[in-house]
N, CA, C and O atoms as a DFTB+ gen file, in Angstrom:
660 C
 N C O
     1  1      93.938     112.896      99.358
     2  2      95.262     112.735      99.888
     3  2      95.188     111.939     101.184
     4  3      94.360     112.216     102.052
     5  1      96.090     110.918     101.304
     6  2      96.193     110.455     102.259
     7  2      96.963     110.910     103.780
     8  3      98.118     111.330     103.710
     9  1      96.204     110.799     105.298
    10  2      96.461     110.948     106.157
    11  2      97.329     110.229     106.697
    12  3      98.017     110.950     107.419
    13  1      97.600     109.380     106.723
    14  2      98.332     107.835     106.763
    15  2      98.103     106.853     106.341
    16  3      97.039     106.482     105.848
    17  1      99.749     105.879     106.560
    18  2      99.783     104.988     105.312
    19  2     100.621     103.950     106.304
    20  3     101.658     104.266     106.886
    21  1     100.067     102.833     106.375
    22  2     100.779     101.857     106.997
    23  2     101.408     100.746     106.107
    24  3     100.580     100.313     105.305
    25  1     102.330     100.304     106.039
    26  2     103.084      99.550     105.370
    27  2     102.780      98.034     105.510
    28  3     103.484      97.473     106.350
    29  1     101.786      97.177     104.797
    30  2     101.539      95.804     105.049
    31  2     103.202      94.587     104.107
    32  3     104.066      93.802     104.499
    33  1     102.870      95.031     103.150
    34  2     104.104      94.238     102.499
    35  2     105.047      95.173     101.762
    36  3     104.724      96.209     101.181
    37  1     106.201      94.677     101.868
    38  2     107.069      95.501     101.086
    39  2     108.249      94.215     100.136
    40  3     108.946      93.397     100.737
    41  1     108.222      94.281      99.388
    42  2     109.656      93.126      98.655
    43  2     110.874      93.825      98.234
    44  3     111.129      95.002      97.979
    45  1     111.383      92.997      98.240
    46  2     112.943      93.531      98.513
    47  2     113.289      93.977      97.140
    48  3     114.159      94.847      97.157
    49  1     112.864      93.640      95.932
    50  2     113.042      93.922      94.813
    51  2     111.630      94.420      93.795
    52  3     110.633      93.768      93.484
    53  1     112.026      95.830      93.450
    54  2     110.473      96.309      93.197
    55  2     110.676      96.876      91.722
    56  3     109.811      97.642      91.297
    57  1     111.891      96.513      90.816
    58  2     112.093      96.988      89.427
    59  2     111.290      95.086      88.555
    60  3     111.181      93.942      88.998
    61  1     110.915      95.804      87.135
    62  2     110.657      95.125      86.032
    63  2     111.696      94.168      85.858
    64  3     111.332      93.080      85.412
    65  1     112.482      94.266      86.019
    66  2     113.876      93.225      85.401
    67  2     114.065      93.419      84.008
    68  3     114.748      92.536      83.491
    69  1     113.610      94.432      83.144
    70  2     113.750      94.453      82.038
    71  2     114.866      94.122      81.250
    72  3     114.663      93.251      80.403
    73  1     116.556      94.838      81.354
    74  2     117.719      94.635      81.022
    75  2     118.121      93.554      80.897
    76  3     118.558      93.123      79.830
    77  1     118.034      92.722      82.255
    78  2     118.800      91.239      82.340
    79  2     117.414      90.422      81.093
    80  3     117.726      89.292      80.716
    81  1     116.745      90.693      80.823
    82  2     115.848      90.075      80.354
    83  2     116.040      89.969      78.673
    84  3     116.135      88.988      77.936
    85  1     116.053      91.403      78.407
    86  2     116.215      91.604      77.334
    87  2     117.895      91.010      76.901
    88  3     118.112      90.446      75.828
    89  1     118.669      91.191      77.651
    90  2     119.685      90.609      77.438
    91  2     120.037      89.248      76.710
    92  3     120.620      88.845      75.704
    93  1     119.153      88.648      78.101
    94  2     119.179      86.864      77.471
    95  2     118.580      86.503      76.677
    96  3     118.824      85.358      76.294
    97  1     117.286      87.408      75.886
    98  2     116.517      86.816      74.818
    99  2     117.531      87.243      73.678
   100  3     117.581      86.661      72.594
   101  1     118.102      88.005      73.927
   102  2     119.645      88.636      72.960
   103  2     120.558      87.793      72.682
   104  3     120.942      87.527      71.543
   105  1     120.834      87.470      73.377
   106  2     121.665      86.437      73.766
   107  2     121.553      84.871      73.286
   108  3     122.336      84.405      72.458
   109  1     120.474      84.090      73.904
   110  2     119.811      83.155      72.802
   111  2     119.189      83.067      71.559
   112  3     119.114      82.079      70.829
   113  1     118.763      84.153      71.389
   114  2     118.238      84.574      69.587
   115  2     119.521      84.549      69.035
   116  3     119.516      83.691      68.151
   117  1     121.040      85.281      69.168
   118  2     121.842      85.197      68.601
   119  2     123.147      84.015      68.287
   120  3     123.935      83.858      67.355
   121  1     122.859      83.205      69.785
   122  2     123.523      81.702      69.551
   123  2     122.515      80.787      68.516
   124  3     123.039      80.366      67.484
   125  1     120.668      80.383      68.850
   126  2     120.196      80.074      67.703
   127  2     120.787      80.651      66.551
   128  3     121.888      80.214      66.214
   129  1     120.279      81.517      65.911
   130  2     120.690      82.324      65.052
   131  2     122.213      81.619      64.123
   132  3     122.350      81.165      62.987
   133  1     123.030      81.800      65.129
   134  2     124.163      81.613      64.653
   135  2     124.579      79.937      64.443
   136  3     125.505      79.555      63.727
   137  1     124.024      79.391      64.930
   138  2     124.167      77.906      65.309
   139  2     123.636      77.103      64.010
   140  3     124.112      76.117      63.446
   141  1     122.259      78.019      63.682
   142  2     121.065      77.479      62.482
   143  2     122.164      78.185      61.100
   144  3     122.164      77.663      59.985
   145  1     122.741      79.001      61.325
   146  2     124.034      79.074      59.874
   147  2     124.555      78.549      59.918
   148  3     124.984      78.185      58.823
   149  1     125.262      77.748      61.380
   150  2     126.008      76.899      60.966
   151  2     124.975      75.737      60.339
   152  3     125.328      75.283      59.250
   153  1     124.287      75.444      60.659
   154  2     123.425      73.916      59.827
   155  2     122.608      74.293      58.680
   156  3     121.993      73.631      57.844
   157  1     122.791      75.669      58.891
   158  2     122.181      75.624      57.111
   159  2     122.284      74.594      55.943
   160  3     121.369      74.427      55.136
   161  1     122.999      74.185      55.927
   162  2     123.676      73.108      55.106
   163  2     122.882      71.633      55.322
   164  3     123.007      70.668      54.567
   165  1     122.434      71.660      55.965
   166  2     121.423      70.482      56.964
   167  2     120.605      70.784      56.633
   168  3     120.203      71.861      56.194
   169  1     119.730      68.811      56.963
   170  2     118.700      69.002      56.145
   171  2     117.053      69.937      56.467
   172  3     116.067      70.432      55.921
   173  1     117.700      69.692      57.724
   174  2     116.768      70.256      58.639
   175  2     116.362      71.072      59.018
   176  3     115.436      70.530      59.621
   177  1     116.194      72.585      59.304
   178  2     116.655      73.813      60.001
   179  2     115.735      74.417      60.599
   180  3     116.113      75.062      61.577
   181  1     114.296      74.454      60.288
   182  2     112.839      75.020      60.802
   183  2     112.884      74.717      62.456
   184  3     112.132      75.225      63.287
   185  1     114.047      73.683      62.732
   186  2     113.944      73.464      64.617
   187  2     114.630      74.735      65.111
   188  3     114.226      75.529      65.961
   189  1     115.582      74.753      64.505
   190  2     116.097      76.462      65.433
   191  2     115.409      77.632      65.272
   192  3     115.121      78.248      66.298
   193  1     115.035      78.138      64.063
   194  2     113.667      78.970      64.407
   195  2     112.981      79.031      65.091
   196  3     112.957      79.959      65.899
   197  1     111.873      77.798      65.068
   198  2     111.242      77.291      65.951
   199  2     111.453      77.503      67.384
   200  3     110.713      78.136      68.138
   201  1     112.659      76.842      67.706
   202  2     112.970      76.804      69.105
   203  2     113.350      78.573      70.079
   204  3     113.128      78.976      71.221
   205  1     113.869      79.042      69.093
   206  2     113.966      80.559      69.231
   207  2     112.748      81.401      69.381
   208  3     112.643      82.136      70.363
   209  1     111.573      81.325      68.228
   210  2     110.232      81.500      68.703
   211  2     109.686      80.884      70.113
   212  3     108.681      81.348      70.652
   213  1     110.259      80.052      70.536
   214  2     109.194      79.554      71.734
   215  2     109.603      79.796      72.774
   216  3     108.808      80.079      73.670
   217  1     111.184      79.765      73.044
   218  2     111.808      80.573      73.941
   219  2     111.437      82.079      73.664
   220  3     111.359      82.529      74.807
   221  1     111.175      83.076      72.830
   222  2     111.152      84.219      72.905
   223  2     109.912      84.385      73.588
   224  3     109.803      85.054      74.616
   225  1     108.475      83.458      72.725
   226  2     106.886      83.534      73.442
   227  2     106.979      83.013      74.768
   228  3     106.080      83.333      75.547
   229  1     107.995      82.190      75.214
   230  2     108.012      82.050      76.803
   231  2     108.678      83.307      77.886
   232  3     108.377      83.531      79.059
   233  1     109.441      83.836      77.212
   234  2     109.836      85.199      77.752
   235  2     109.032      86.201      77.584
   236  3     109.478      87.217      78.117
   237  1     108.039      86.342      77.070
   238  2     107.217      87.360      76.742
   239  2     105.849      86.872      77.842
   240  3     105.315      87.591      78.686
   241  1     105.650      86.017      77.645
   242  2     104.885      85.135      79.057
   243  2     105.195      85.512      80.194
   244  3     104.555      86.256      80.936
   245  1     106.411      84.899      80.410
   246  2     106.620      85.423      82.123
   247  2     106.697      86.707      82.130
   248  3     105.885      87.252      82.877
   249  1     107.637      87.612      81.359
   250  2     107.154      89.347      81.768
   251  2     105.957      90.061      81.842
   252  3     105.878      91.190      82.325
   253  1     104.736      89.234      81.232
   254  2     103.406      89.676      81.774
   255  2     102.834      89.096      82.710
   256  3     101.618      89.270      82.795
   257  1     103.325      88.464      83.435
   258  2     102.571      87.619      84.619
   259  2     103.760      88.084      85.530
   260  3     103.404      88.180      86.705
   261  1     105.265      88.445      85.277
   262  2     105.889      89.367      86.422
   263  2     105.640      90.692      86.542
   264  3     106.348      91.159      87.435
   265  1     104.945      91.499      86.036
   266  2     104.794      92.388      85.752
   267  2     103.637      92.714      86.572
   268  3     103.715      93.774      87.193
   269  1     102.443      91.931      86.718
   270  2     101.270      91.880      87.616
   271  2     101.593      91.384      89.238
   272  3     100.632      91.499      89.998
   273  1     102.777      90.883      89.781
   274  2     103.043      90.636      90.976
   275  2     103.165      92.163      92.135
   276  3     103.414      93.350      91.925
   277  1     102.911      91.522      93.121
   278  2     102.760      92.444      94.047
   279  2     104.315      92.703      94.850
   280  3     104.893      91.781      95.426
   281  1     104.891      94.183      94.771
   282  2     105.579      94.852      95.292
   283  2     105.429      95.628      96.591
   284  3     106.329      95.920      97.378
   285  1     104.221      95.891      96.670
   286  2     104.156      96.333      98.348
   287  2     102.364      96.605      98.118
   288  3     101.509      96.691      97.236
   289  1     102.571      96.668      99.769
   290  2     100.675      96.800     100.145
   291  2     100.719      97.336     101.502
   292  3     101.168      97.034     102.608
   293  1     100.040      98.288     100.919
   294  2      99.853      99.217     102.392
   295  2      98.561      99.972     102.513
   296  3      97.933     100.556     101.629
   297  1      98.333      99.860     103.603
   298  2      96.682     100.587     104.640
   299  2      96.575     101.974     104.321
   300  3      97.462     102.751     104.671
   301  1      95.536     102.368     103.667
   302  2      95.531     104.022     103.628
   303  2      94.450     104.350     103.957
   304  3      93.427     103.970     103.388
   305  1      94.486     105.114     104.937
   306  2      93.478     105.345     105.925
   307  2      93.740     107.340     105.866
   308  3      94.772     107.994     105.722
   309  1      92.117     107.822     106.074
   310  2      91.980     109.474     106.042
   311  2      91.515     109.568     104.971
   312  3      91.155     110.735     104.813
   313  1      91.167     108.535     103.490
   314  2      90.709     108.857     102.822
   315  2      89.469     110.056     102.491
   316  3      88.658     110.127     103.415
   317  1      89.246     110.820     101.555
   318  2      87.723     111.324     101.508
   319  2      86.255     110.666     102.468
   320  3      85.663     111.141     103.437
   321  1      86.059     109.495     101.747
   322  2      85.018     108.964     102.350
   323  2      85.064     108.315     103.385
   324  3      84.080     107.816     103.932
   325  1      86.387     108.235     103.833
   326  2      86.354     107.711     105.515
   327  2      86.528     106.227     105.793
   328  3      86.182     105.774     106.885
   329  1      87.006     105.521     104.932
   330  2      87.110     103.823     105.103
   331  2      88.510     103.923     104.343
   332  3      88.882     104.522     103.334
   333  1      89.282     102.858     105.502
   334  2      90.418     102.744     105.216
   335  2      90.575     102.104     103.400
   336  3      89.657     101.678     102.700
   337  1      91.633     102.200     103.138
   338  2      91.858     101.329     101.538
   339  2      92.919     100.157     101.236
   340  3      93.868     100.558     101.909
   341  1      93.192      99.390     100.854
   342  2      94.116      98.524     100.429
   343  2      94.872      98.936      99.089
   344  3      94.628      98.585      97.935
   345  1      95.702      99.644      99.500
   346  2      96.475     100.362      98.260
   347  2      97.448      99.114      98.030
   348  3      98.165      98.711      98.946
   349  1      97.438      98.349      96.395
   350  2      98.547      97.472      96.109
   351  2      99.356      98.169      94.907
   352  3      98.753      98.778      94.024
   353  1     100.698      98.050      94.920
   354  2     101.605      98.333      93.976
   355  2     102.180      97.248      93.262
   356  3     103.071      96.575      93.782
   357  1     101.792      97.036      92.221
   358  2     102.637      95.719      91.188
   359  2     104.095      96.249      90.441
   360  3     104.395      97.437      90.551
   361  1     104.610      95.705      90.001
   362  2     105.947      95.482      89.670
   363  2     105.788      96.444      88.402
   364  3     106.505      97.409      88.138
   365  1     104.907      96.063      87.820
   366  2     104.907      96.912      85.928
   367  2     104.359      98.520      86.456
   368  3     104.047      99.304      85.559
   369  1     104.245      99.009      87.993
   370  2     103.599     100.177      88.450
   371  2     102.524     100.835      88.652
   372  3     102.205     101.904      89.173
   373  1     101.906      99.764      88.003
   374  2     100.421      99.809      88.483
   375  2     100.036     100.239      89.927
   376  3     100.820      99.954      90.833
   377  1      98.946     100.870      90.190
   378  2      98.238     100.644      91.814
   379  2      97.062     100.462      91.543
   380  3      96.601     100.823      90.460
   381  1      96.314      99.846      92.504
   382  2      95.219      98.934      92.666
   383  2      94.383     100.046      93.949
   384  3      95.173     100.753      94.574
   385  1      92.983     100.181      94.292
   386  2      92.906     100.325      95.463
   387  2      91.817      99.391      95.599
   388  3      91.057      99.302      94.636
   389  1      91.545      98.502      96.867
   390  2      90.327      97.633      97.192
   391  2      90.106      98.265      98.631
   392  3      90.677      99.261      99.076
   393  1      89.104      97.433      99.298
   394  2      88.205      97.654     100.352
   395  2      89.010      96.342     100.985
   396  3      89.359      95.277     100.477
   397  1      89.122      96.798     102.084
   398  2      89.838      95.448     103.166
   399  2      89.040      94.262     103.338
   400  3      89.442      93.119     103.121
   401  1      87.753      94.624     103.784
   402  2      86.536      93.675     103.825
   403  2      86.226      92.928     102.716
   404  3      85.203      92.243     102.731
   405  1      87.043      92.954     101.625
   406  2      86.615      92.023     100.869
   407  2      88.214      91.057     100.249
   408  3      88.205      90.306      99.273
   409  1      89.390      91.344     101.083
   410  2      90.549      89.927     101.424
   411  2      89.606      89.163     101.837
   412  3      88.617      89.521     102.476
   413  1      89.881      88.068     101.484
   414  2      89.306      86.507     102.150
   415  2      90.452      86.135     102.445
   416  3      90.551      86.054     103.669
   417  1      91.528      85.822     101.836
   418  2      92.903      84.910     102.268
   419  2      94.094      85.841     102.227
   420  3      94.434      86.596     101.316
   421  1      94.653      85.631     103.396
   422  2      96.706      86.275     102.795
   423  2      97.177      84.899     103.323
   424  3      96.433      84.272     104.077
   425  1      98.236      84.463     103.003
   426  2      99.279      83.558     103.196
   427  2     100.608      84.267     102.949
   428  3     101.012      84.813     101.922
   429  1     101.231      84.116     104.234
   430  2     102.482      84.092     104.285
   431  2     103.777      83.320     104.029
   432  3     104.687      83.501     104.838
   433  1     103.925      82.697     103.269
   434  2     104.929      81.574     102.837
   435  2     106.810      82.020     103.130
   436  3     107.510      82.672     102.354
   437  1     107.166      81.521     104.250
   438  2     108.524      81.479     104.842
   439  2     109.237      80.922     104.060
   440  3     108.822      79.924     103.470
   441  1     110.859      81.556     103.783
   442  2     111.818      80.483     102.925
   443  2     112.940      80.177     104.129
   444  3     113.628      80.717     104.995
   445  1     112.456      78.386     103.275
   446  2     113.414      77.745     104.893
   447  2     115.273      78.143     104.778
   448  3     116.099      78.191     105.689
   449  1     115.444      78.377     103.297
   450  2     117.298      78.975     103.597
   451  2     117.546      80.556     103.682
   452  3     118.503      80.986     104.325
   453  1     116.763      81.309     103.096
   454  2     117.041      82.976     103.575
   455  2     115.869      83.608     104.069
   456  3     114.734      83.179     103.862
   457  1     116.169      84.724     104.785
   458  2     115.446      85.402     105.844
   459  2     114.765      86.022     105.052
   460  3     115.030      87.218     104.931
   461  1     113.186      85.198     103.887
   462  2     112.770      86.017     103.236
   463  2     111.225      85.267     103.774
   464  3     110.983      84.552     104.747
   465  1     109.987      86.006     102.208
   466  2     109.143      85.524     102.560
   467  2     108.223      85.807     101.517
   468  3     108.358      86.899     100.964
   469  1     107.358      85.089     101.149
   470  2     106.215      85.366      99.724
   471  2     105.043      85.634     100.014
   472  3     104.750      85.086     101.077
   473  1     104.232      86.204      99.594
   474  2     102.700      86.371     100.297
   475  2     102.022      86.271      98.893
   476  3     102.404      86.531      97.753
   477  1     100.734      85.736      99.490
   478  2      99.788      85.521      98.103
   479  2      98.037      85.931      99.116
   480  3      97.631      85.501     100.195
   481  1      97.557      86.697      98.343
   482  2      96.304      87.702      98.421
   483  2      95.261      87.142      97.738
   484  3      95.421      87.066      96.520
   485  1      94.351      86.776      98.142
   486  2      93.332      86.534      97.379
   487  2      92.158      87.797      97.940
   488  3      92.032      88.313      99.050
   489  1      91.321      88.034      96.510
   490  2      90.388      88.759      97.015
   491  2      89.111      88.389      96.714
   492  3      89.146      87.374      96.019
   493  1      87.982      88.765      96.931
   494  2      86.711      87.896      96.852
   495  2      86.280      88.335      95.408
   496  3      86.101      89.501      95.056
   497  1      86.161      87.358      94.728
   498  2      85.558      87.352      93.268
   499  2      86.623      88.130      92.333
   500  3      86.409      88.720      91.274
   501  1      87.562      87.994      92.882
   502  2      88.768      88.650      92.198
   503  2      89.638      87.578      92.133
   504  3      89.208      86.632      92.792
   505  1      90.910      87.316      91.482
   506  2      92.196      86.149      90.866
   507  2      92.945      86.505      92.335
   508  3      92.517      87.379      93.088
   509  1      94.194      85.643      92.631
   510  2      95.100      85.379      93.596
   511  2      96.059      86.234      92.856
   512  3      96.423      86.149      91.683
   513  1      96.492      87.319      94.054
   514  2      97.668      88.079      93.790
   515  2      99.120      87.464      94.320
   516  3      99.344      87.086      95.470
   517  1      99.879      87.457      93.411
   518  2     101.436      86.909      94.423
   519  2     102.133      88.008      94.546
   520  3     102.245      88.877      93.682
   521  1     102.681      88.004      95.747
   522  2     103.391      88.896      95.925
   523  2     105.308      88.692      96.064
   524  3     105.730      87.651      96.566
   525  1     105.938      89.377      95.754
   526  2     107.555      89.198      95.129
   527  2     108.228      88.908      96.779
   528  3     107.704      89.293      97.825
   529  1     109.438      88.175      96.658
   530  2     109.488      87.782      98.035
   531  2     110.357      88.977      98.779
   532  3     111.217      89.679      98.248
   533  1     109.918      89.019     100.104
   534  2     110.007      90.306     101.217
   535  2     110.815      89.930     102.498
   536  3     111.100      88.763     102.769
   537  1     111.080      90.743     103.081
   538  2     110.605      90.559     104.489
   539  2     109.179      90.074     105.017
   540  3     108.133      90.419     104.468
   541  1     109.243      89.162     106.244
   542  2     108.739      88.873     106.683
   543  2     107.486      89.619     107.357
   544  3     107.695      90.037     108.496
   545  1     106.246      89.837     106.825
   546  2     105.432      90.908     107.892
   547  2     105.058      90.549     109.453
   548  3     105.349      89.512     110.051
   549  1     104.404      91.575     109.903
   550  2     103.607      91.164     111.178
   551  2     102.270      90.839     110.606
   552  3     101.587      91.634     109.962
   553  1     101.833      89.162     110.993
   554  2     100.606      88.825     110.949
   555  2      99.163      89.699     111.597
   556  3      98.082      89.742     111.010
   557  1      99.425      90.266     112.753
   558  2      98.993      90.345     113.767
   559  2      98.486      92.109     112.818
   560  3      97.377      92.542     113.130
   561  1      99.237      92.875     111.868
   562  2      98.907      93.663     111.218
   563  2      97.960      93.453     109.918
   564  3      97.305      94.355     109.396
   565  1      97.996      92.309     109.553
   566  2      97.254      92.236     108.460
   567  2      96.019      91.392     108.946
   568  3      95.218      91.200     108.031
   569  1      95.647      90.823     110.191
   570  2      94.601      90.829     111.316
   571  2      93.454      91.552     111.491
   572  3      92.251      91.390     111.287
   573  1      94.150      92.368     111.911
   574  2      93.394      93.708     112.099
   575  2      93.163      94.608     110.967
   576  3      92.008      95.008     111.108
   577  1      93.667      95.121     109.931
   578  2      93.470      95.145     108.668
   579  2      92.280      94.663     108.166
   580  3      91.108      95.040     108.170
   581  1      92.892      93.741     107.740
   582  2      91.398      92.794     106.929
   583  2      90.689      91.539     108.123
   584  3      91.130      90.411     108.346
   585  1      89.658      92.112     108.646
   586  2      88.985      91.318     109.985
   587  2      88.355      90.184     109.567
   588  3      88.421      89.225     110.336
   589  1      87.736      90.045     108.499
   590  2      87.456      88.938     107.742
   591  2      88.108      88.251     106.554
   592  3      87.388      87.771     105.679
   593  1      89.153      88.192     106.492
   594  2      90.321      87.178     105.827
   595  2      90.716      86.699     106.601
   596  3      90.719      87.160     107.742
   597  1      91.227      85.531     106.254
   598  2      91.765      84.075     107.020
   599  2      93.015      84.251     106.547
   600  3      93.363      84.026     105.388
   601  1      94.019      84.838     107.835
   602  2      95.411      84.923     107.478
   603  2      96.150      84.434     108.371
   604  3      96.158      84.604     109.590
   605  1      97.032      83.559     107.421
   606  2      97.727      82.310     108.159
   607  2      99.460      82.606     107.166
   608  3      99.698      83.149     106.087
   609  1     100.337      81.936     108.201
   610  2     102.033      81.674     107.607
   611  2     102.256      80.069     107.716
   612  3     101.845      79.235     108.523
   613  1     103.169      79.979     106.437
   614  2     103.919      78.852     106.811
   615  2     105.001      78.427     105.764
   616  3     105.118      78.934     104.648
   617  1     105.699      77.525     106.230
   618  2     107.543      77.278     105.783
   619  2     106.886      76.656     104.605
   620  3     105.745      76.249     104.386
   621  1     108.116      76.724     103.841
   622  2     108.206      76.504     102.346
   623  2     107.873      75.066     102.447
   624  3     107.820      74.500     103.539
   625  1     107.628      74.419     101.230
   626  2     107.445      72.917     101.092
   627  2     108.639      72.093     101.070
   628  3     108.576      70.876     101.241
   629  1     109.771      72.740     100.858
   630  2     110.991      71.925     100.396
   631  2     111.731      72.521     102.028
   632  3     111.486      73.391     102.864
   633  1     112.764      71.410     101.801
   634  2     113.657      71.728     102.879
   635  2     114.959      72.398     102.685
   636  3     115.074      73.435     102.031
   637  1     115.595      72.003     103.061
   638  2     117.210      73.244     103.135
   639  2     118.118      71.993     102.142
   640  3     117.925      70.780     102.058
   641  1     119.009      72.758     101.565
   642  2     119.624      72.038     100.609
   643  2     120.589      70.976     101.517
   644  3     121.093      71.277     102.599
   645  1     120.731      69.686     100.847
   646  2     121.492      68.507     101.057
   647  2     120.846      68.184     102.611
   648  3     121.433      67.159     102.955
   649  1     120.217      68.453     103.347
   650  2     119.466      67.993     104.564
   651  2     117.986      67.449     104.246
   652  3     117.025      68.068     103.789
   653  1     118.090      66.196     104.600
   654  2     116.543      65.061     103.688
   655  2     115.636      65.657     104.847
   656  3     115.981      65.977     105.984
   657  1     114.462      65.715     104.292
   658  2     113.291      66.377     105.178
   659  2     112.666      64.996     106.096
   660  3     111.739      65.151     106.891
């Protein structure tokens, strides 16, 4: 059981999106669907199938790669053995625990039109975690945290709408 728990990232939105999801694959399966009766009559028809399959395998795509994004990350320290932990929570509910000493990178990525912010985690010999966009953290906490990761912020690549960069 943990003694304390410090809060490194938190995102503003921490559900699956399942509903709206399932919705629209509902939704476009049934305009295909309905569209390919109407052209039944045509000579053609294996494209709306088709196209319905690939939109469905592309929705099934992104819900497993949203599903692995990071929802919050926080310091848990008092453990049993006495070394703090990197407790991560992903979106599909997963938790993760790592060793701090082995972050190499966080990036903080600022959005230049709302008061938000993305973070992406890399860990050593492990894949790049993204994390869902948040509030803004304190750098100066994830510093001290992980003493050997190189953690740096910075503004989005694009600029603010209708203003040329």
């Amino acid at each position: 059981m943990a003694v304390s728990e410090d809060l490194l990232w938190d995102a503003a939105d921490k559900s699956t999106r399942t509903i709206p999801r399932l919705r629209r694959v509902a939704v476009v399966a049934g305009c295909l669907g309905l569209f390919g009766l109407a052209m039944w009559m045509g000579p053609d028809i294996r494209w709306a199938a088709c196209a319905a399959a690939v939109y469905v395998l592309v929705e099934i795509a992104y819900w497993a790669w949203d599903r692995r994004r990071l929802v919050e990350a926080r310091i848990v320290t008092g453990e049993p053995d006495g070394r703090a932990r990197l407790r991560l929570r992903h979106a599909g509910g997963r938790i993760t625990e790592h060793d701090p000493h082995q972050v190499t990178r966080v990036l903080i990525i600022h959005d230049n039109v709302v008061d938000s912010a993305k973070l992406r985690l890399r860990l050593r010999g492990k894949r790049l975690f993204f994390g869902r966009p948040g509030r803004s953290p304190v750098l100066t906490t994830w510093r001290e945290t992980c003493p050997r990761a190189s953690v740096n912020d910075r503004n989005a690549w694009w600029g603010m709408p209708g203003i040329p960069d």
